[in-house]
C-alpha positions in Angstrom: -12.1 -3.0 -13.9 -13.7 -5.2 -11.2 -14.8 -4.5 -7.7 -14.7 -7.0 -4.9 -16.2 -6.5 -1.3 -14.9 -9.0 1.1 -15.6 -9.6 5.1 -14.4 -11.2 7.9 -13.8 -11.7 11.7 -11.5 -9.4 13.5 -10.8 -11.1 17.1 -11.8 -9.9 20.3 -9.1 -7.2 21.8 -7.1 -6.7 18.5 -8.7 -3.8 16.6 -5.9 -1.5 18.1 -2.9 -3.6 16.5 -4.6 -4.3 13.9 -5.3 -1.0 12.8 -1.8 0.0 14.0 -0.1 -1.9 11.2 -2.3 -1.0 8.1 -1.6 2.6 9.8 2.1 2.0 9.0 1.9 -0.8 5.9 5.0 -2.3 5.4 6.0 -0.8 1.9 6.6 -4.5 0.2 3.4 -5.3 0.7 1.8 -1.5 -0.4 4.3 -2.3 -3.9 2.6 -5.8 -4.2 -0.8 -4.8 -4.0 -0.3 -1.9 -6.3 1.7 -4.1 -8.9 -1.1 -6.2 -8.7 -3.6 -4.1 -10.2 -5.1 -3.3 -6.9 -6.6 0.2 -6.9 -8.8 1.6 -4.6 -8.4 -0.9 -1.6 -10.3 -0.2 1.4 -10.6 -1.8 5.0 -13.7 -0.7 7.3 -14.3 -2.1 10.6 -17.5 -2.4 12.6 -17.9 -4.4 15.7 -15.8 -6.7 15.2 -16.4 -7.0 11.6 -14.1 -6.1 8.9 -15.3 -5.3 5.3 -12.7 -4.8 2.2 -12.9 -2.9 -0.6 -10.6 -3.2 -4.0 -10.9 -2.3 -7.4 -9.0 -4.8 -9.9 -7.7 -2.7 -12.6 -5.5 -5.9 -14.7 -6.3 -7.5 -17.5 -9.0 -9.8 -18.2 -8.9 -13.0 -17.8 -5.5 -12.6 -15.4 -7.0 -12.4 -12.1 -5.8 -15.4 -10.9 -2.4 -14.8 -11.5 -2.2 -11.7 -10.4 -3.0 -13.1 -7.0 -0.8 -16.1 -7.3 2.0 -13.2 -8.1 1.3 -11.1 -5.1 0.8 -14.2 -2.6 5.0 -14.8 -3.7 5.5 -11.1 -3.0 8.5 -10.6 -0.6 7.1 -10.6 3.1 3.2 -10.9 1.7 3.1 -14.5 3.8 4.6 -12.5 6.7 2.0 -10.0 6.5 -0.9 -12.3 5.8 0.6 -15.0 8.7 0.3 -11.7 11.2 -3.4 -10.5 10.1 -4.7 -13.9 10.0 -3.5 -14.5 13.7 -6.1 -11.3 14.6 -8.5 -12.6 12.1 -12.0 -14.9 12.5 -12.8 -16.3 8.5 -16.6 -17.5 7.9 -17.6 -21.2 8.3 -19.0 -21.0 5.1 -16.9 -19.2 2.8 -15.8 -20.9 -0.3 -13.1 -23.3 -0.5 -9.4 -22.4 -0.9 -10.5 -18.9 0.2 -9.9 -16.6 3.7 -12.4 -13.7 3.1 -15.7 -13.8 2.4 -16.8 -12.7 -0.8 -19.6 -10.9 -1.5 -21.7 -10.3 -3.9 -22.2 -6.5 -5.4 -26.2 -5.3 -6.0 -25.8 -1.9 -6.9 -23.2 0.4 -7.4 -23.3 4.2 -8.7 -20.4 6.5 -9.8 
């Protein structure tokens, strides 16, 4: 297992809708996620920041394609074309990617 923490920009005047539609997440993209091997998968907001949460629970080595997978989903680049309107990526975040990724210093179960 392998746990990501991710940020990003939420844009001014759309926390409402955009908390409306992970209230009611379109069940295609809940399957996708889960068949994945996303567990655990969290959103947080804080002025105008968001910060996600996921635990990885494929195999080794099959990351990647896991997310190749669920970016072909049915409706995924529906969903992802409707957050991204409300969204604000980095400058700097790395190439090819939307969220930031960040690094993990300490965790305790």
């Amino acid at each position: 297992m392998k746990r990501f923490g991710q940020r990003l920009g939420l844009k001014r005047g759309k926390t409402s809708e955009y908390i409306r539609y992970h209230q009611n997440i379109w069940p295609e993209i809940a399957t996708a996620i889960h068949a994945a091997g996303i567990r655990n998968y969290s959103i947080f907001h804080f002025k105008g920041q968001l910060f996600g949460y996921y635990e990885y629970h494929g195999a080794d080595g099959e990351y990647e394609a896991c997310m190749k997978k669920l970016a072909s989903a049915p409706r995924m680049q529906e969903w992802w074309d409707i957050m991204e309107s409300m969204q604000i990526p980095d400058a700097d975040r790395a190439e090819g990617t939307w969220w930031s990724e960040m690094d993990e210093v300490f965790h305790q179960d």
